[in-house]
C-alpha positions in Angstrom: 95.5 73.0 86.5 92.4 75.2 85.6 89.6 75.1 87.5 85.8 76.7 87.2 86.0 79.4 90.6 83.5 82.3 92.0 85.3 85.3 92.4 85.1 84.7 96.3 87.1 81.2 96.2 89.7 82.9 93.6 90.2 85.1 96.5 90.7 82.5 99.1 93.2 80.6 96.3 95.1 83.9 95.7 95.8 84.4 99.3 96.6 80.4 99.7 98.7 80.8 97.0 100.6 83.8 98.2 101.5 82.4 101.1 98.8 84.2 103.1 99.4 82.5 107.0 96.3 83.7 108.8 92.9 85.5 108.3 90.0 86.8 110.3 86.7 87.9 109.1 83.1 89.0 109.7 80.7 87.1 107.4 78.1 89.3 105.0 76.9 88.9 101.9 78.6 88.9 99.3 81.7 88.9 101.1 81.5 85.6 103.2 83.2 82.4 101.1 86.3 84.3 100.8 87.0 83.1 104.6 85.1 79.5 104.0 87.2 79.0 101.6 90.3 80.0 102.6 89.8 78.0 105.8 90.0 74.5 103.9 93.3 75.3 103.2 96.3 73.2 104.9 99.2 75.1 107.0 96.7 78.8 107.2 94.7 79.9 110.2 91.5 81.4 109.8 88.4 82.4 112.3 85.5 84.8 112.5 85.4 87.6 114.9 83.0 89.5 116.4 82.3 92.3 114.2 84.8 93.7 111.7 87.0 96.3 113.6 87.9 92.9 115.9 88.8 91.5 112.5 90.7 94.1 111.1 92.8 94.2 114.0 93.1 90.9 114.7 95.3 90.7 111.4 96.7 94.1 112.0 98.7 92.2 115.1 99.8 89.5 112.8 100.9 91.7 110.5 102.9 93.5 112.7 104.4 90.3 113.9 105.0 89.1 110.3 102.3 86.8 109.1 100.8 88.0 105.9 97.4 88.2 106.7 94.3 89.9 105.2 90.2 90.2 106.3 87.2 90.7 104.2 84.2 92.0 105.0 81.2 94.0 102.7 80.9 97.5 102.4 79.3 98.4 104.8 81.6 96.8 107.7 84.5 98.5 106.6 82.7 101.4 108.4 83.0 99.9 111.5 86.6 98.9 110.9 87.4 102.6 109.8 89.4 103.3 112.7 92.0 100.7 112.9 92.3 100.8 109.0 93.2 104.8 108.9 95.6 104.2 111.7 97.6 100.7 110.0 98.1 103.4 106.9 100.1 105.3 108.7 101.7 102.4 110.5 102.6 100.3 107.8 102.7 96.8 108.0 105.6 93.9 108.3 103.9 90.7 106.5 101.9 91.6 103.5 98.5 93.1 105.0 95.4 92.9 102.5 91.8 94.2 103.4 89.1 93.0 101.0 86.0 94.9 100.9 83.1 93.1 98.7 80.7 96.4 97.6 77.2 95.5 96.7 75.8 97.7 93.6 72.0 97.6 93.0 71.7 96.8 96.8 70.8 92.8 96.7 71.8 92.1 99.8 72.7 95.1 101.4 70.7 98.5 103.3 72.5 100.8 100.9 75.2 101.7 98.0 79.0 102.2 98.7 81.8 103.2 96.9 84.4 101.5 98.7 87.1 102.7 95.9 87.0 106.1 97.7 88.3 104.6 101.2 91.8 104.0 99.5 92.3 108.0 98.6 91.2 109.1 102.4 93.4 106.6 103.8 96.6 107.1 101.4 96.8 103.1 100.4 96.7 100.9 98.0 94.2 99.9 96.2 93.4 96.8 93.7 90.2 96.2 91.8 89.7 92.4 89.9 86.9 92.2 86.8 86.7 88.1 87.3 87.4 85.4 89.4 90.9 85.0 87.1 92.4 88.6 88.4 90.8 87.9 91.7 93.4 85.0 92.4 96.2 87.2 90.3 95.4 90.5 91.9 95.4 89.0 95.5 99.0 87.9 95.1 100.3 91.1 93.7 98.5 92.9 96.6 101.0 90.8 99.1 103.5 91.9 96.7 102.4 95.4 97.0 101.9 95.5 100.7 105.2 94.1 101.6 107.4 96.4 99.0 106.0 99.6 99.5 105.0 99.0 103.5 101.6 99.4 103.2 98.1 97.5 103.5 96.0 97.6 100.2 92.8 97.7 99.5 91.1 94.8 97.3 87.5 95.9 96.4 85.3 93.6 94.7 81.6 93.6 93.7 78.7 91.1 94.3 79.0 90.6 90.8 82.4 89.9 90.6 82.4 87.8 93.8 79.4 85.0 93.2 80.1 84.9 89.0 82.3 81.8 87.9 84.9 81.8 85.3 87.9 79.3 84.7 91.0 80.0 86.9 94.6 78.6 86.2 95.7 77.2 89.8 99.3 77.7 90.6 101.3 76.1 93.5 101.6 77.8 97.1 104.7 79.9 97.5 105.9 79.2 101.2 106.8 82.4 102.7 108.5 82.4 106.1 107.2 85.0 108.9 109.1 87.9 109.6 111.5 88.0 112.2 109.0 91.2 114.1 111.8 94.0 115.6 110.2 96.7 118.5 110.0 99.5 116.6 107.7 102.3 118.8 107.7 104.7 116.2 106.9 102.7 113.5 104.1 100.7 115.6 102.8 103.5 118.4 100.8 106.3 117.1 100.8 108.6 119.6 100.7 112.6 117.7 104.9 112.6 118.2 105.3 109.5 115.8 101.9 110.1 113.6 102.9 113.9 112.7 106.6 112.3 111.3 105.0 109.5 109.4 102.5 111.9 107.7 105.2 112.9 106.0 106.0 108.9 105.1 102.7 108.1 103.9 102.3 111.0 101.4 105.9 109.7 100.1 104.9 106.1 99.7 101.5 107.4 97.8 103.8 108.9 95.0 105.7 105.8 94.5 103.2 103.3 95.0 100.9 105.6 91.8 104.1 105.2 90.1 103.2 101.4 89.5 99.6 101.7 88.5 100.5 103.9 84.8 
């Protein structure tokens, strides 16, 4: 079935059809459908928090515990959710983990201009970047993908453009996939300077396989 889609609901029906279980977001513009519309989904769980490091968090812990799980917020809040984010790239993740941030070029809603693109080197993830609503339901399942095979979260950045234009999406059914069983794994999960120095190491590994993909 096609169907005429923003970029922001091809997000939401991306992560619906991944099998995306849970989400938590802070609402700004042009960032804030993604979690309206994921929300009207059956068998997901979705709610605003606070502000966006709450959010970022929030699906941290469900990604830990195997959920795949992702947040969204614009530009600018991934600032405040810089903390948690540099620490789950060294971390990892257990269910698929996907952080959308929605930059604003030209400013139209926003009190400046970010390149959210360059948040992806800094941190050593993944990233993924849609053109139209069509890749933003495509790309969003191949960042689950991504995350889960390579044990990292990724990094969806879209544009205001991108998000509110409409273009015709094919819809596809949901792929059911089960949560992780979640196993205590202190160094994996703790970063204390003991276990962060050792997985250092990790993350620079998984960044040469994971640029192996993108050629």
């Amino acid at each position: 079935m096609k169907k005429i889609m923003s970029g922001n609901e091809a997000i939401a029906r991306g992560a619906f059809e991944a099998g995306c279980h849970m989400a938590s977001a802070y609402p700004g513009t042009p960032s804030t459908e993604i979690l309206e519309n994921f929300a009207q989904y059956d068998g997901v769980y979705a709610e605003w928090a606070t502000n966006e490091k709450v959010a970022l968090e929030v699906v941290s812990g469900a990604s830990i515990g195997g959920a795949r799980t992702f947040t969204t917020m614009k530009h600018v809040g991934l600032n405040v959710a810089a903390d948690p984010l540099f620490t789950m790239a060294y971390e990892g993740v257990n269910g698929g983990f996907v952080v959308v941030t929605a930059d604003d070029p030209g400013m139209h809603s926003s009190q400046n201009e970010q390149d959210n693109r360059l948040y992806a080197p800094h941190a050593k993830i993944a990233m993924v970047e849609p053109s139209d609503s069509q890749e933003c339901k495509d790309f969003m399942k191949e960042a689950f993908s991504i995350s889960e095979e390579f044990d990292t979260v990724v990094l969806f950045r879209t544009t205001t453009r991108v998000s509110h234009s409409k273009s015709i999406v094919e819809l596809e059914d949901r792929n059911e996939v089960p949560i992780k069983d979640y196993t205590k794994n202190i160094k994996k999960y703790i970063m204390i300077p003991a276990h962060s120095k050792k997985k250092h190491y990790e993350v620079e590994e998984r960044l040469e396989r994971t640029q192996g993909i993108f050629k």
